[in-house]
PAMI-508154 format. One record per atom (N, C-alpha, C, CB): x, y, z; residue number from 1. Coordinates in steps of 0.1 Angstrom, whole numbers, plus 2048, in hexadecimal, padded with zeros to 3 digits. Glycine has a CB too. Layout:
   east   north    up   resi
      X       Y     Z    NUM
...
END
This chain:
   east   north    up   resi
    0A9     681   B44      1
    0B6     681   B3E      1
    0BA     673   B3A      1
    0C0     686   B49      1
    0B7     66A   B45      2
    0BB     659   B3D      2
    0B3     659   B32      2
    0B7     649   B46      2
    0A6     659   B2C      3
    0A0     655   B21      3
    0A4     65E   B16      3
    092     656   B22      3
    0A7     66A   B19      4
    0B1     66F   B0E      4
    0BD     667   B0A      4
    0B6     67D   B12      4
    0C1     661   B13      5
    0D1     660   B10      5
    0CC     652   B0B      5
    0DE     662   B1E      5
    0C0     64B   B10      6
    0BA     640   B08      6
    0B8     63D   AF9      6
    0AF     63F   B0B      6
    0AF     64B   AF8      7
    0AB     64B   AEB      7
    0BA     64F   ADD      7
    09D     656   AEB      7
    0C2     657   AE6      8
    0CC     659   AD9      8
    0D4     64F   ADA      8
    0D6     664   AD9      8
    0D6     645   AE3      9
    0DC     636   AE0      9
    0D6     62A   AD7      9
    0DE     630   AEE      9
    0CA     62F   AD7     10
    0BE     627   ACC     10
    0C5     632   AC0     10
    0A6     62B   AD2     10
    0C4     63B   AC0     11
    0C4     63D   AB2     11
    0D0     63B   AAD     11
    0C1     649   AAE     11
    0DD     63A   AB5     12
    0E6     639   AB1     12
    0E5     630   AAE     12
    0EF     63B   AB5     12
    0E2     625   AB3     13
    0E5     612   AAF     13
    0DE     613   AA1     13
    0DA     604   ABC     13
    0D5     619   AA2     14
    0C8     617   A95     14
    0D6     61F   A85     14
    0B0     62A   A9C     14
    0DD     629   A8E     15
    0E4     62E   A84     15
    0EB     627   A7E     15
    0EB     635   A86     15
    0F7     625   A85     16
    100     616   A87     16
    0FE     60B   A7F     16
    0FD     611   A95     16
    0F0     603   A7E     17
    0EC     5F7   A7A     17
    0EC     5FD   A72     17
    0E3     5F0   A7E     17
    0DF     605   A6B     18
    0DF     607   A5B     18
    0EC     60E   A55     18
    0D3     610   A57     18
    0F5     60F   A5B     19
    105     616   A52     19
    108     609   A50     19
    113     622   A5C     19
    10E     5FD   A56     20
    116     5F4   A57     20
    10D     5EA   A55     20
    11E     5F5   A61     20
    103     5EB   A54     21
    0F6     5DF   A4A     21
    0F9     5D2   A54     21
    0FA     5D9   A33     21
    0F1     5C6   A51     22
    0EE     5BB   A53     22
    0F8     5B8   A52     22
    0E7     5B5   A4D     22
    0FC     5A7   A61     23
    107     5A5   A5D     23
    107     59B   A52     23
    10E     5A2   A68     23
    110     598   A4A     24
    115     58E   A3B     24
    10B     57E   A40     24
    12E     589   A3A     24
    100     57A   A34     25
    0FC     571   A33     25
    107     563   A3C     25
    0FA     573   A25     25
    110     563   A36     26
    120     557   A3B     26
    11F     55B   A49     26
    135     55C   A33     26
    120     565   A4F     27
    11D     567   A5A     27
    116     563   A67     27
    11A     56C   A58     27
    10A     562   A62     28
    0FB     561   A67     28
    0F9     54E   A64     28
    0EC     56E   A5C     28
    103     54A   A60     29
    103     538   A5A     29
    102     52F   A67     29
    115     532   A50     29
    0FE     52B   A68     30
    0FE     522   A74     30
    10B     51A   A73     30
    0F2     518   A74     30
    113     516   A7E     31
    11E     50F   A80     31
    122     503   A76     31
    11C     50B   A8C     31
    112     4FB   A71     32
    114     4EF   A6B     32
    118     4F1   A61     32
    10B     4E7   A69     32
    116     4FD   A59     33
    118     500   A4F     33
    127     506   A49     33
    10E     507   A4E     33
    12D     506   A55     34
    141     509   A55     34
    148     503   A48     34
    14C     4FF   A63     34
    144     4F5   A43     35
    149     4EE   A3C     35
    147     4F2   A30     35
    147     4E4   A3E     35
    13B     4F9   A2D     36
    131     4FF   A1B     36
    13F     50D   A1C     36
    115     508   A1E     36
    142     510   A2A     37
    148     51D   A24     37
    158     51B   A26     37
    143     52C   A2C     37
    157     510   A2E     38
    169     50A   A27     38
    16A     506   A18     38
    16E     4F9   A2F     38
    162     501   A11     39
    15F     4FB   A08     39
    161     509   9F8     39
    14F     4F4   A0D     39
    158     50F   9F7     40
    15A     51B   9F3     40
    164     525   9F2     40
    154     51F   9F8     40
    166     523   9FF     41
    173     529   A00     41
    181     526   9FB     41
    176     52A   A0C     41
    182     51A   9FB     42
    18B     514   9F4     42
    189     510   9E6     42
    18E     50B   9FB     42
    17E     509   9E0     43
    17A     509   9D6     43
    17E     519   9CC     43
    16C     504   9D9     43
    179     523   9D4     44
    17C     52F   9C8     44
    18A     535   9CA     44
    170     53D   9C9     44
    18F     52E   9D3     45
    19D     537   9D8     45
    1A8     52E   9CA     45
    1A3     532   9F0     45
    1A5     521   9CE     46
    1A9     518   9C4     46
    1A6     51A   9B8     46
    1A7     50F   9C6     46
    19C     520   9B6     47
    199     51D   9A7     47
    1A0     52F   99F     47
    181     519   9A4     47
    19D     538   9A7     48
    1A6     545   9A4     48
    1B4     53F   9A2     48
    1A6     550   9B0     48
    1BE     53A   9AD     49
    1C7     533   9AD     49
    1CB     52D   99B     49
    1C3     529   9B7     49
    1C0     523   996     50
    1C8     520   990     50
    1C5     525   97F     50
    1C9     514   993     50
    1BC     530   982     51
    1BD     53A   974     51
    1C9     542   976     51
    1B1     545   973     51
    1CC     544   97D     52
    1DA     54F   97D     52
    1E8     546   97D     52
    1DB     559   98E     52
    1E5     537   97F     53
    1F0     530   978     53
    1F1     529   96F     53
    1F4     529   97D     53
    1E4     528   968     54
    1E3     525   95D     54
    1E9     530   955     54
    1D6     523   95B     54
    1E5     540   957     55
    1EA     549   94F     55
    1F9     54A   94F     55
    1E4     556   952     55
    1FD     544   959     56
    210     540   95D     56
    215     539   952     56
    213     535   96B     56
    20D     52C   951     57
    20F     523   94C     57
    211     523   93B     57
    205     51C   951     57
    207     52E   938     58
    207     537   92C     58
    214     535   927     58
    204     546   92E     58
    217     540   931     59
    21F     54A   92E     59
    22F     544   934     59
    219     558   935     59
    234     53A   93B     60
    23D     532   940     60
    241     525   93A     60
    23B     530   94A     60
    236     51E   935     61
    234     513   931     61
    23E     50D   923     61
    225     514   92F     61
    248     505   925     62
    251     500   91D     62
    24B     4F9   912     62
    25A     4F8   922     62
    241     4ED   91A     63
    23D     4E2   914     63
    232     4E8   90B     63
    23A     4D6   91F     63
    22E     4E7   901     64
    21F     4E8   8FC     64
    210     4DC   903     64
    222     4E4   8E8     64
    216     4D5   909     65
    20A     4CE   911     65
    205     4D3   91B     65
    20C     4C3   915     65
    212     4DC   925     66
    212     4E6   92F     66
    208     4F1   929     66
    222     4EB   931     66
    211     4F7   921     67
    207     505   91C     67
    1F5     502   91A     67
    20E     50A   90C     67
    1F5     4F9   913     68
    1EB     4F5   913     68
    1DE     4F1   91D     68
    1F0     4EF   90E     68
    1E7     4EC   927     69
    1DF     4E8   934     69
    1DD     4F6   935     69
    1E8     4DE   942     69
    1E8     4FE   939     70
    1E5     50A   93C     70
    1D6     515   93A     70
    1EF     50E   936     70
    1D8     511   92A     71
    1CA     513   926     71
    1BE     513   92A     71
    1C8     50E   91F     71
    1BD     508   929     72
    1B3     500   92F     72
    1AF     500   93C     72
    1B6     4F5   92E     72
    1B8     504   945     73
    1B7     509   956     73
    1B4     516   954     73
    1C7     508   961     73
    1B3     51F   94B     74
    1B3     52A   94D     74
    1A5     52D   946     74
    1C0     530   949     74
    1A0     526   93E     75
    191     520   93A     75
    186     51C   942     75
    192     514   934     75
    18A     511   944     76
    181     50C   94F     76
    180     511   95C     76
    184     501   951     76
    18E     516   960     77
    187     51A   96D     77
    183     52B   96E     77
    190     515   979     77
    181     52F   962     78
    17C     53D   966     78
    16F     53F   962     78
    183     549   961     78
    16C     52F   95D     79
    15C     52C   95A     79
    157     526   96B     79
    159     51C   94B     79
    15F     51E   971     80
    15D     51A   977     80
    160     521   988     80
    161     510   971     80
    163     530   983     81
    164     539   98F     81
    159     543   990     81
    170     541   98E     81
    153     544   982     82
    149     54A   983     82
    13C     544   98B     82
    148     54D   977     82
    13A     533   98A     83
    131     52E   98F     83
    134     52F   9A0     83
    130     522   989     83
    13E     52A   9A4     84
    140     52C   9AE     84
    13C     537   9B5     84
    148     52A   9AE     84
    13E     544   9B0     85
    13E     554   9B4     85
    12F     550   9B5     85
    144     564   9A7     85
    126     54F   9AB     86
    11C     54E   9A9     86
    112     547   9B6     86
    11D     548   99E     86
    118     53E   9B8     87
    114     532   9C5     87
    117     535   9D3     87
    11D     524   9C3     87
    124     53E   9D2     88
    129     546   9E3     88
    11D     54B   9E1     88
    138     553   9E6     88
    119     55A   9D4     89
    10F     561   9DE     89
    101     55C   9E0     89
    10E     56E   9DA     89
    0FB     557   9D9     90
    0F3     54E   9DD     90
    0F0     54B   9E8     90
    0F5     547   9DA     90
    0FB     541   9E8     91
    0F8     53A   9F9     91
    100     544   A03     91
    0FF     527   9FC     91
    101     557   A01     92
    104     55D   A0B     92
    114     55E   A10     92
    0FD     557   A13     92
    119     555   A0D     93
    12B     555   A0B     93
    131     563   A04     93
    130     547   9FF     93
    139     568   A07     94
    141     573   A02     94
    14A     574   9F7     94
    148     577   A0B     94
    14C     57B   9F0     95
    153     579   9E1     95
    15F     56E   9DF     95
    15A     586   9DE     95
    167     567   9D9     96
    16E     563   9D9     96
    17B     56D   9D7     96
    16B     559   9D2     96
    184     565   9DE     97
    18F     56E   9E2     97
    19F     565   9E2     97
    18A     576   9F2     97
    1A5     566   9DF     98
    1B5     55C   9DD     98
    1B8     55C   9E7     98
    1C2     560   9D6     98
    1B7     552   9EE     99
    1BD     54E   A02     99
    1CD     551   A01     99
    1BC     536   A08     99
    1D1     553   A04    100
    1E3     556   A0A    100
    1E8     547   A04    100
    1E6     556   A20    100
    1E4     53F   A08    101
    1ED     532   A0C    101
    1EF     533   9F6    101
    1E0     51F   A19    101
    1DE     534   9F0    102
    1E0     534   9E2    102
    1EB     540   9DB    102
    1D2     536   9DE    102
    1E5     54C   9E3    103
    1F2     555   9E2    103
    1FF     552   9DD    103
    1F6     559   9EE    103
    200     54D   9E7    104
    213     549   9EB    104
    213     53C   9E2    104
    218     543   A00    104
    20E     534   9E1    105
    213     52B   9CF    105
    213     52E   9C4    105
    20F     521   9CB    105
    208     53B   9C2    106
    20A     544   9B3    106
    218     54B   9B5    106
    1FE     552   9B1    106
    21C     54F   9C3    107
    228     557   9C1    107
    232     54F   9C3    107
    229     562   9CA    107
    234     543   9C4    108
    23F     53A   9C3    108
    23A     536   9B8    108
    241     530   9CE    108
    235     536   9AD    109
    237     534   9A1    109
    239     541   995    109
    22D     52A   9A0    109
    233     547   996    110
    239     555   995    110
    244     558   991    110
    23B     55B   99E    110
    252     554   99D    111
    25E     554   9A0    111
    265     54D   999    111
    25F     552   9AC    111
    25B     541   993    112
    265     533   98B    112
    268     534   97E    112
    25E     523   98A    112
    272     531   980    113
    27D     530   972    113
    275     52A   966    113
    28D     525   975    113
    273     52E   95B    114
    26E     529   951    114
    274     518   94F    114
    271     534   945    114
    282     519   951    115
    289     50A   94E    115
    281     4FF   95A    115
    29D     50C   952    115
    27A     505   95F    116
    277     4F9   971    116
    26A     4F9   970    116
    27B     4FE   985    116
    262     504   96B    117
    253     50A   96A    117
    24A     4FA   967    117
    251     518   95A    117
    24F     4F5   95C    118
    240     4E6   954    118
    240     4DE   961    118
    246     4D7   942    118
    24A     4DA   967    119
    247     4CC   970    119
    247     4D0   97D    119
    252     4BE   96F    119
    246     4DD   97C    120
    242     4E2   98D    120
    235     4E7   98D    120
    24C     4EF   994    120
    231     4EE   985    121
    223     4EF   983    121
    218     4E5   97E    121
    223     4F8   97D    121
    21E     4D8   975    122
    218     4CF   977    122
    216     4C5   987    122
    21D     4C8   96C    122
    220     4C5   98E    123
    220     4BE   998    123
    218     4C6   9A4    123
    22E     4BA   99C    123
    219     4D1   9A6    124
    211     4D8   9AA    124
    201     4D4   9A5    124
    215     4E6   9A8    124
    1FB     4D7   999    125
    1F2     4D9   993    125
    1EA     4CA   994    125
    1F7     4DF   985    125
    1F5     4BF   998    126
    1ED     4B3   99A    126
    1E9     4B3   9AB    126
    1F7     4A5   995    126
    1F0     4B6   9B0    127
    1EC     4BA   9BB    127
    1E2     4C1   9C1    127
    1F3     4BD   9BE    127
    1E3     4CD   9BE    128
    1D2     4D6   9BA    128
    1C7     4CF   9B5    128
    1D2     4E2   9AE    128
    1C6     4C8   9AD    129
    1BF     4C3   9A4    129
    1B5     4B4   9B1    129
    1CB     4BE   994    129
    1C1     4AE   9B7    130
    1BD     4A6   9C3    130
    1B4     4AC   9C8    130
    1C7     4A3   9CD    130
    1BE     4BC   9D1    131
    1B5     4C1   9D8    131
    1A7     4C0   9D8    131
    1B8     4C9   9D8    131
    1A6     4C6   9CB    132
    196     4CA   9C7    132
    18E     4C0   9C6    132
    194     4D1   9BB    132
    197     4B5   9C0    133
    18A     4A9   9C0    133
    187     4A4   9CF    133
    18E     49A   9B7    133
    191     4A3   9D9    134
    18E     4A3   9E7    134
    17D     4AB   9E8    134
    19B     4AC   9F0    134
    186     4B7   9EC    135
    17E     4C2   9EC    135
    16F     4C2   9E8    135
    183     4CA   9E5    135
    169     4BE   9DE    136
    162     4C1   9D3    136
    159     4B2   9D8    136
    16A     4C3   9C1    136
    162     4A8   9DD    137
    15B     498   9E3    137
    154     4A0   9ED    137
    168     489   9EB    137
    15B     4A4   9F6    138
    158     4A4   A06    138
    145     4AE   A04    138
    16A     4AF   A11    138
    147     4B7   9FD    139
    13F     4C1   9FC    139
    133     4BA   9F6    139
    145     4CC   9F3    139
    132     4B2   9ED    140
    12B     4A9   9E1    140
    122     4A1   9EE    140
    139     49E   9D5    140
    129     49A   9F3    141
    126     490   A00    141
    11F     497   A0C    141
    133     489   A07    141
    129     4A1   A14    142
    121     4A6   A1E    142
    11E     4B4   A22    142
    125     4A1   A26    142
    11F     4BA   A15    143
    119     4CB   A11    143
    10E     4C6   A1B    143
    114     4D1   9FD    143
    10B     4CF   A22    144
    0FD     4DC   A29    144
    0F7     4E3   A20    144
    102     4E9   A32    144
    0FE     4EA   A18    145
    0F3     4F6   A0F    145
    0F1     4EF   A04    145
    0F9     506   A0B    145
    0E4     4EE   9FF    146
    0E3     4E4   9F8    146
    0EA     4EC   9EC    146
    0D2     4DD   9F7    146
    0E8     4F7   9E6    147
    0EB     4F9   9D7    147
    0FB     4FD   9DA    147
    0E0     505   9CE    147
    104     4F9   9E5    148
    10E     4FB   9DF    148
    117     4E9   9DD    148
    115     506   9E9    148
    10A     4DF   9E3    149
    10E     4D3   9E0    149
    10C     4CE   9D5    149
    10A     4CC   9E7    149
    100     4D5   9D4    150
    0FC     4D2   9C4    150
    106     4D6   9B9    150
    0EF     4DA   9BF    150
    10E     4E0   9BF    151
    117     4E8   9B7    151
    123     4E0   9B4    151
    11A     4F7   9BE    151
    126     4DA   9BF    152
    132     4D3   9C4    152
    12E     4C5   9BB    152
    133     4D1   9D6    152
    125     4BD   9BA    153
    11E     4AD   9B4    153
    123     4B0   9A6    153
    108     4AA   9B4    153
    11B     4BA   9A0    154
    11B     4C0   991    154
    12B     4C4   990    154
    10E     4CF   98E    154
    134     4CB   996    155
    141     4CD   98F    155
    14E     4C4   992    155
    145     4D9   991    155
    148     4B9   99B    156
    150     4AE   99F    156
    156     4A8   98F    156
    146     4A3   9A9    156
    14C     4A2   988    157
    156     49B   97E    157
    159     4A3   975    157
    151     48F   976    157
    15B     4AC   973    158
    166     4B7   96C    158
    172     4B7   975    158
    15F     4C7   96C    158
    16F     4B6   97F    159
    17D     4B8   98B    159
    182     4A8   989    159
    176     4BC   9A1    159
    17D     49E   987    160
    181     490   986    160
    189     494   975    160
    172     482   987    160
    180     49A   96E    161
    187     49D   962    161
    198     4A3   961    161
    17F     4A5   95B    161
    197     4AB   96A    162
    1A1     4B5   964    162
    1AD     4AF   96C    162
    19E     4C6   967    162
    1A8     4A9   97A    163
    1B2     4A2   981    163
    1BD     498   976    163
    1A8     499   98D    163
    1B4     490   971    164
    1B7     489   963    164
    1BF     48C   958    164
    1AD     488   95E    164
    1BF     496   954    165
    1C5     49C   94C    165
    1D2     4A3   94F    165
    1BC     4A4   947    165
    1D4     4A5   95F    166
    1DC     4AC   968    166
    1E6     4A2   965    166
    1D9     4AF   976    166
    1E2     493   96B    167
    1ED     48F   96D    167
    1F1     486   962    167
    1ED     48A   978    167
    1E9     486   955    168
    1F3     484   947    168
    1F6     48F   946    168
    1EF     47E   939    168
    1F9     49B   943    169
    1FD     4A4   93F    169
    20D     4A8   947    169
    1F2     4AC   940    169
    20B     4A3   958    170
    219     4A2   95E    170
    223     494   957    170
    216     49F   970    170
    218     48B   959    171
    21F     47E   954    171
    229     486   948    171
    213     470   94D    171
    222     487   93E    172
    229     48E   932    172
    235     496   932    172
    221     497   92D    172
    235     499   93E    173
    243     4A9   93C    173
    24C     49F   947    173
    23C     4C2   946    173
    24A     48F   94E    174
    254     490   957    174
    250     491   967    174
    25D     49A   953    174
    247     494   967    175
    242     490   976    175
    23D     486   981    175
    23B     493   978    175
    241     482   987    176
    23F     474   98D    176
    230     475   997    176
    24F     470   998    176
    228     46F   98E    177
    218     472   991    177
    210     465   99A    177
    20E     474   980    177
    216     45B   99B    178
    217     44D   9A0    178
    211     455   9B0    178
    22B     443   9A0    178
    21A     45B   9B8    179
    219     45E   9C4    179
    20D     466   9C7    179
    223     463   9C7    179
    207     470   9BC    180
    1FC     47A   9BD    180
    1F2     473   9B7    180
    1FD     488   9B8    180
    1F5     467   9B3    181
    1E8     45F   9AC    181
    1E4     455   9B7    181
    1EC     456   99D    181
    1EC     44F   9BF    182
    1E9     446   9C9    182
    1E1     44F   9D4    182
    1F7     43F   9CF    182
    1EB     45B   9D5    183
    1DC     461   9E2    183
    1D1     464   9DB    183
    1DE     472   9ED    183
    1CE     46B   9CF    184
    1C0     46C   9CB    184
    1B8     460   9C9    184
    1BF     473   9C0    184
    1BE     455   9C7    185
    1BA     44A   9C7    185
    1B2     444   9DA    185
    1C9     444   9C1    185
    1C0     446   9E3    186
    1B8     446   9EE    186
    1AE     44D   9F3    186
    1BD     446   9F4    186
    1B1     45B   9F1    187
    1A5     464   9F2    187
    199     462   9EF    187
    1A5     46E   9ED    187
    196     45E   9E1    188
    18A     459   9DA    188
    184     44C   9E6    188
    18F     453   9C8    188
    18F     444   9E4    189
    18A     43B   9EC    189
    182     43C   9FB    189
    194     435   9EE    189
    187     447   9FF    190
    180     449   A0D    190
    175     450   A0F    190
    187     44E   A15    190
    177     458   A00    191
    169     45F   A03    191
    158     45B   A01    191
    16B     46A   9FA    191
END
């Protein structure tokens, strides 16, 4: 009677496993590796992020330098989401997906008045733009998986680029960029 009740618990497990498959590559990552999928994670959460405010920016945008940036955010980074997507699965990471926290500043811009929209989404947009070059350092330097550092090395000075362009483009509409230029400034510095 026990080896019966043995063997249908073997088969069940045997069932079980192959219904609900292997667990997710990201998964099975060794601990060191937390940071390749902080990294990712944010990298594509951000970069979804700012195609869908770029398409805001379209469509909200007073200034023609605005709209324009807009463009251009909505260009680049859906070239530059595809690589990413590309590079999660690869190195086993799970699709990219819009974190909440990105959520909730598409939908607080969303909400904004066309008359307030250029220098809030530029000041924002310089801000993001920090982020990523943070971001995009830290990964570059002390990435674990090698091809998502490699990934991170290679789209760094595009991220130095656009950071660049961010904050003449705020300068332009009225944004006081002094303060988000000094921390990227220190940031760089430390990294």
């Amino acid at each position: 009677m026990v080896v019966k009740n043995l063997i249908a618990a073997a088969v069940t497990g045997l069932f079980l496993s192959a219904a609900v498959g292997p667990a997710p590559a990201a998964a099975q990552q060794p601990k060191s590796l937390a940071s390749d999928s902080v990294f990712i994670q944010r990298a594509s959460s951000v970069g979804l992020l700012q195609v869908k405010l770029g398409q805001l920016a379209v469509k909200k945008g007073s200034s023609p330098a605005v709209v324009e940036f807009g463009k251009r955010m909505v260009t680049d980074y859906s070239k530059a989401n595809d690589e990413l997507k590309a590079a999660a699965k690869v190195a086993g990471y799970p699709a990219p997906v819009l974190l909440r926290q990105d959520q909730q500043i598409f939908d607080r811009f969303n909400g904004t008045g066309r008359s307030s929209f250029d220098k809030a989404y530029m000041a924002e947009m310089v801000e993001r733009q920090n982020e990523e070059v943070r971001l995009f350092q830290g990964e570059s330097a002390a990435g674990r998986v090698q091809s998502l550092k490699q990934l991170a090395s290679r789209m760094l000075p595009e991220m130095e680029r656009r950071l660049s362009l961010a904050t003449q483009t705020a300068g332009s509409v009225g944004v006081d960029v002094t303060a988000s230029s000094a921390a990227a400034s220190q940031g760089s510095a430390t990294n």
